[in-house]
N, C-alpha and C positions, 0 to 999 in steps of 0.2 A: 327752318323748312323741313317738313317731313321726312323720310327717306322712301324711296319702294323701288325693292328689289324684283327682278323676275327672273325670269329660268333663263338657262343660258342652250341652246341645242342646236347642235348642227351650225354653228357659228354665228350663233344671232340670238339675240336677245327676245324674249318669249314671251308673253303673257299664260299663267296656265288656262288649261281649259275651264277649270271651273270657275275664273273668275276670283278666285279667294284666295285674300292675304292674310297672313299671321302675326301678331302684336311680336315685334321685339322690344326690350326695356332697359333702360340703363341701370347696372347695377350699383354705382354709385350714389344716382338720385332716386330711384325706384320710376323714372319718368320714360313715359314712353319716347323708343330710340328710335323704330320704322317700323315698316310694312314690309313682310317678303314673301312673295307666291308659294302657295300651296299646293304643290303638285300631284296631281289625278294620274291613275293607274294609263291612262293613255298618253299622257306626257312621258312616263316612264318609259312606256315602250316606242314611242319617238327620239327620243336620246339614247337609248340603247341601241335602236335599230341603225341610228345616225352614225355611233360611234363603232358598233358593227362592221357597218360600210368602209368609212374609214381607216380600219385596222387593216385594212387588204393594202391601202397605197402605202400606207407608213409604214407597213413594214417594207415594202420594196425598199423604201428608202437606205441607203448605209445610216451605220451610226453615226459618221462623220454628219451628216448633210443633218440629220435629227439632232446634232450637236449643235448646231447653228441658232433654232428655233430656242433652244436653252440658253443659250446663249444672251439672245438678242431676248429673253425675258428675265435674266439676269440684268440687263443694263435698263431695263424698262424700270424695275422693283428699283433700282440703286438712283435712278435719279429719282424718284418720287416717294423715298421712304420715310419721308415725315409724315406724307400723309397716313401711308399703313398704321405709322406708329399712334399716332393718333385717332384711327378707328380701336387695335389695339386697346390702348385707354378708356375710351368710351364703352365699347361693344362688351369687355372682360374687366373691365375694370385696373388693368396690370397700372402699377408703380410707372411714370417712364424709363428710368433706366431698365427696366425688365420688358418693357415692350419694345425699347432699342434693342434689347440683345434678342429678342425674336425676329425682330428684321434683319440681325445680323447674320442666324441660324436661318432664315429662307434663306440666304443668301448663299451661304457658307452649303448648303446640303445643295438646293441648285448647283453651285461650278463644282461641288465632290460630284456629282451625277454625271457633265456633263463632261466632266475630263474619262467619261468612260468608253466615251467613242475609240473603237478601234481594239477595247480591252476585255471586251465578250468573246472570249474565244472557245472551242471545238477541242479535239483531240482526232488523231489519225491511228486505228490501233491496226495491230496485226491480224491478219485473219485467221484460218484454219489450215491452211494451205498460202503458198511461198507468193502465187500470183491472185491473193484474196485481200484485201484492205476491208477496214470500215471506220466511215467516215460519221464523225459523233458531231455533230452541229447542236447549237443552243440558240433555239428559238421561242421568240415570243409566245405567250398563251391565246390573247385576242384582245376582249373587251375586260379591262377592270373598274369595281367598284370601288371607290374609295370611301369610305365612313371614317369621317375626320371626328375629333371631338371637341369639347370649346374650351380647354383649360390653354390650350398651346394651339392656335386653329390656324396658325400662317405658318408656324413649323412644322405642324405635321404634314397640311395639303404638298409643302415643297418635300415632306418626307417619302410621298405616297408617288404623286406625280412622276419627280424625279425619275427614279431607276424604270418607272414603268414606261415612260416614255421613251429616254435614250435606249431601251431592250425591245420596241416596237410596237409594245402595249397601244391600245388606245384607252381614256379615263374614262366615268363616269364620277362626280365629286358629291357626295351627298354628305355635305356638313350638320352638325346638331343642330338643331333650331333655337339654340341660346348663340350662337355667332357665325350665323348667315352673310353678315356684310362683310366679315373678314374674308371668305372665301368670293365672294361677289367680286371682291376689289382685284384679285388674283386673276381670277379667270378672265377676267377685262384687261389685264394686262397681257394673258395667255392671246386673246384674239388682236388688241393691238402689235402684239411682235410676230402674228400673221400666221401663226398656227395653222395648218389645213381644217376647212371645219367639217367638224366631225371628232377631231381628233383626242380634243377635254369637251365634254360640259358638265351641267352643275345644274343637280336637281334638291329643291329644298324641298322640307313639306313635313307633314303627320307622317312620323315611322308608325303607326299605327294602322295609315291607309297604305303607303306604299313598303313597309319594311321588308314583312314577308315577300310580299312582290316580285322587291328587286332580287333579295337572296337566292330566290328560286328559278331564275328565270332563266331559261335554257341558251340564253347566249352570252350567259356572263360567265367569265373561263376562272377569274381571279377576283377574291373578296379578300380587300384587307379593313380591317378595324383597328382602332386606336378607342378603346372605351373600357365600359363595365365587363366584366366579368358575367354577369347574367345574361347582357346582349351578344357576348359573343357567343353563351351557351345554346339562346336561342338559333344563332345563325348559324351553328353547324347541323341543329335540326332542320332548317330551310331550307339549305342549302344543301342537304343529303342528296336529296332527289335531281339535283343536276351534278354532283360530283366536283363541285369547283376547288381550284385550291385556294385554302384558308391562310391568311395569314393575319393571327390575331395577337395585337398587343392590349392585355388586359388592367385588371387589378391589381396591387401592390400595400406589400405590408413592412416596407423596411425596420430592420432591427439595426439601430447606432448604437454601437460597444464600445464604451472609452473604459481601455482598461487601465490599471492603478500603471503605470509606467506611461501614461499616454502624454502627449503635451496637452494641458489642461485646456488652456489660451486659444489655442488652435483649434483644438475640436470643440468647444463654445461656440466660435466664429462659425465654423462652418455647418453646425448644427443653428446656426441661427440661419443663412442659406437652408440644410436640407429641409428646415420645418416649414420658413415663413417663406420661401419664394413661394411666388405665387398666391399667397394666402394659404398654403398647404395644400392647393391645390397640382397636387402633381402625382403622377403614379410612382417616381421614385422618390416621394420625401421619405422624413424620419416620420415612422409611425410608432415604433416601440426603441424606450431606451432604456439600454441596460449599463449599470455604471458599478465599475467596483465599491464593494465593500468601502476599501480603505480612503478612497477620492469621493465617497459619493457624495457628503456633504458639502465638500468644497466646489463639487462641478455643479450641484443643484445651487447652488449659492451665485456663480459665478454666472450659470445660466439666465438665472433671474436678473440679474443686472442688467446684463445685455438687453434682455428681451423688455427693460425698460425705457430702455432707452429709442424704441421704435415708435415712429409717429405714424399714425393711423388717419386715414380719413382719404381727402379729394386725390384721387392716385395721381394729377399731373405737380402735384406740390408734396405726397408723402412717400415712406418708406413700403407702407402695409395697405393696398387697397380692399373690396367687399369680396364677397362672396359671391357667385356666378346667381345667384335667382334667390327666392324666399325657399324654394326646397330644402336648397344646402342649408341654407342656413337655420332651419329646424331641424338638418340629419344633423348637423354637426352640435346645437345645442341640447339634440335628443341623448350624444354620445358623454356629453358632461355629466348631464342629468345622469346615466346611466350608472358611471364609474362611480358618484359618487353614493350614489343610493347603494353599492357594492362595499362603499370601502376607502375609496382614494379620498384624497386628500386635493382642494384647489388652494396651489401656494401663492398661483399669481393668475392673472387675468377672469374666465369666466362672465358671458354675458357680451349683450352688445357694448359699446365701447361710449361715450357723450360725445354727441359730435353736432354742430351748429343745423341749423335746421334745413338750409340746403339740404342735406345729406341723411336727416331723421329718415328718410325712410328709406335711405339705401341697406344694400343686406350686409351688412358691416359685422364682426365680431371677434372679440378681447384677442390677440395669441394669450395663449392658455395652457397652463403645467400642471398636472398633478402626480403626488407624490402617492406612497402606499398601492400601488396597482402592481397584480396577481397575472401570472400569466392565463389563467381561464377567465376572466375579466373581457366581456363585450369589447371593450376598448383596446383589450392586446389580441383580439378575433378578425374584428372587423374593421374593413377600410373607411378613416374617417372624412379623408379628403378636406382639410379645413387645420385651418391654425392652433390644434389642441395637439399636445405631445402628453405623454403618460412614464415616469421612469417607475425602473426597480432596482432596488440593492440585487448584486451578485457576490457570488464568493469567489474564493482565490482557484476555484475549478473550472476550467477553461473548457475542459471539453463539455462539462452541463453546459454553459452560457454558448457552448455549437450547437448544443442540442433545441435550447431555448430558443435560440435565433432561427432554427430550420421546422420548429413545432410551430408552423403556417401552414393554411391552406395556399399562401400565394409563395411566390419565390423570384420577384422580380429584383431590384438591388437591396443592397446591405453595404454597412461601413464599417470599419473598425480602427479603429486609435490604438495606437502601442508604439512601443521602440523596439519589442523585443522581434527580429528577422524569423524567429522561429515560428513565433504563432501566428505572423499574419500569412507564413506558408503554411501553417496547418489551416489556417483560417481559408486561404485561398483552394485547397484541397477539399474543404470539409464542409464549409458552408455552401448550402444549395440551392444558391441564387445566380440570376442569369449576370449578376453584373456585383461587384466588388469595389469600393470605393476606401484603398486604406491610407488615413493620413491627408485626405482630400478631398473636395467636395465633388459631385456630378457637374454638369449631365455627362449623357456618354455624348461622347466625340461623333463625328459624319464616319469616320474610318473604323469605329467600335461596333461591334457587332450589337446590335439591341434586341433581346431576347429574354424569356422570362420563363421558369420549370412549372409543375402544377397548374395552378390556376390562374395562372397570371397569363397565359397564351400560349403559343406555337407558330414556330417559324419564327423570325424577325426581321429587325431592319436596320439599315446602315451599312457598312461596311461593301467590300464584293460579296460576301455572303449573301448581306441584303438583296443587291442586285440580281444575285442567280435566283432566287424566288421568284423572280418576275419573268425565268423563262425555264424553256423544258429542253431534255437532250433528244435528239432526233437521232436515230441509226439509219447509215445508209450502207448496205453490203455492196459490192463489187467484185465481181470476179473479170479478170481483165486479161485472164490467158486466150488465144487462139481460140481453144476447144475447150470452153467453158466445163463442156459437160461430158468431157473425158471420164470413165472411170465411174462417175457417177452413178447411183441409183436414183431415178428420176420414178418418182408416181406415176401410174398411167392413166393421169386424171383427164378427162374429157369433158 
């Protein structure tokens, strides 16, 4: 049976105005998944308007009582997480054990959010004088945008939602139009645990009709993104003209550095984690690896085994499922193409994968290693988002191979393998990425701060850091003597 989704606004399930739905497709079979509303510039500003509204009562609310509502869609998500997991599957194509650990991660960022009631706190400073206080409050902005993306699209909406709600916020959910129904299934649980409405909806559609739209539009206080790097360029141009704060999690080039003292075993393992979760698809995989001189053969060697031993194909039976659409998967075979017309070398995978014909025409393709790649090399430039990794021999100079690892445009995570305590403190000092992974794999933690330098974004998320993004400080002066205006020189404004 078909699927079709519509708009969610004002606590009700929506037809858009224009009548028109959008093809989603499975990327396992290449077969069409559903149908989900295409929203018009007037739908826009009905959910906006709605969640507007809205924002006035919820914030009356304490955070306690707003902790509740999280709560009670925490226990919504936990009895019904097979189903998630299984949209998951279908909708992204994830492995299941990777799409359990994404229900695990709503879940786990939900109750980190919602244990925040009571912990949004003020400061009381001293004034200018003995009987002057001021009173610093942190309050909410109003209405936020959330532009979710489809690589991780139930961990990031619980990323987004979360802190903005328990801090007063109201949502507005605009997920990518490659996994609409993962966000659908959320906000249906958001109005079953009784949500005020108004308080999320979830507008799907052409960023093309509504992008600019939303960005710009004078009653959205907060825009976060989880995406490209060019989208988020654009939306700080859109978004100029209302002043909203941004908070944008970008594109990513991690550099994995197993140096000659590293445990070999260990960082294989978990390079097989940073590359192939997901398909590669992650902004913190390994995109550039740099391996000593003296191990390099034995970790390329060692790499390749591993990365043999992964089964590819239907994600509810393999290790490795497809590719999000046929795009990726000509950027990512455009990226092989590239490297090798350069120079590298493919030692192992390259190309789509043989796979029974169920699945011929899913966007499926090889994990893929090439060796002999240059740090000016497309493939050590640009974000590939896909199961190809590129090594290069390094030498025994620690500080070049900082400097190699920090020559990005982006600066979101990075790893490094060693035993030696010294360099992974220099390493932690000197490499200029938002996030540091030594001797261990990702992701970041709900309690880690998620952030990224350059072009990878601004601002972040997780942590209380996370959560103070999602409000502002408020000054309230007081003068509380008898004769306020003893002494004073007072304007003689009229």
């Amino acid at each position: 049976m078909e699927k079709i989704q519509n708009l969610f606004i004002n606590g009700e399930w929506t037809k858009p105005s224009s009548e028109e739905y959008l093809d989603k497709y499975n990327p396992t079979t290449g077969e069409l998944y559903g149908k989900f509303a295409s929203a018009s510039r007037e739908d826009v500003d009905r959910s906006i308007d709605s969640a507007y509204d809205a924002q006035k009562k919820w914030e009356r609310l304490t955070s306690v009582e707003r902790s509740k509502y999280l709560y009670k869609l925490i226990d919504l998500i936990s009895q019904d997480r097979e189903y998630l997991t299984n949209i998951l599957m279908d909708e992204v194509g994830k492995p299941r054990v990777e799409a359990e650990e994404e229900v695990d991660g709503v879940l786990d960022q939900l109750q980190y959010y919602a244990e925040f009631a009571r912990k949004i706190t003020g400061d009381v400073v001293e004034g200018t004088k003995p009987e002057r206080i001021i009173y610093q409050y942190k309050v909410p902005y109003g209405v936020v945008l959330a532009i979710t993306p489809w690589n991780f699209p139930a961990a990031m909406v619980a990323r987004k939602i979360g802190p903005a709600l328990i801090s007063g916020n109201t949502v507005i959910i605009k997920p990518s139009s490659d996994t609409p129904f993962v966000a659908g299934w959320i906000v249906e649980k958001v109005r079953q645990a009784g949500f005020p409405p108004g308080t999320v909806n979830l507008i799907t559609g052409k960023g093309s009709v509504i992008g600019d739209y939303m960005t710009s539009h004078k009653k959205i206080s907060v825009i976060t993104l989880t995406g490209e790097t060019k989208t988020g360029v654009q939306i700080m141009k859109s978004s100029s003209s209302i002043m909203a704060k941004l908070i944008l999690e970008l594109g990513g080039k991690a550099p994995f550095i197993v140096w000659k003292d590293a445990d070999l075993e260990l960082a294989a393992r978990v390079l097989m984690w940073a590359k192939y979760w997901n398909s590669g698809q992650s902004c913190i995989a390994a995109e550039r690896l740099y391996v000593h001189e003296d191990v390099y053969d034995k970790f390329i060697n060692l790499f390749i085994e591993k990365t043999k031993t992964l089964r590819i194909g239907d994600p509810r039976t393999n290790d490795m499922g497809p590719l999000i659409n046929s795009g990726q998967l000509s950027k990512v075979s455009s990226f092989v193409e590239s490297a090798v017309s350069e120079g590298a070398k493919i030692v192992f995978g390259g190309g789509k994968p043989q796979l029974p014909d169920k699945f011929s025409k899913g966007f499926f393709y090889m994990p893929t290693i090439l060796t002999g790649v240059k740090q000016n090399m497309k493939i050590f430039r640009e974000e590939i988002f896909g199961p190809v990794i590129g090594a290069m021999k390094v030498s025994d100079d620690f500080d070049e191979v900082i400097d190699l690892a920090n020559d990005s445009d982006y600066g979101l995570a990075s790893y490094l393998f060693t035993k030696d305590i010294s360099l992974a403190m220099k390493a932690s000092r000197e490499i200029k990425f938002g996030e540091l992974y030594i001797n261990m794999p990702g992701p970041e933690a709900s309690q880690g701060y998620h952030t990224g330098f350059r072009m990878s974004g601004q601002a972040g998320e997780n942590s209380k850091y996370g959560v103070e993004e999602y409000v502002k400080v408020k000054n309230v002066y007081i003068d509380y003597s008898k004769d306020s205006t003893k002494g004073e020189v007072i304007p003689p404004y009229t």
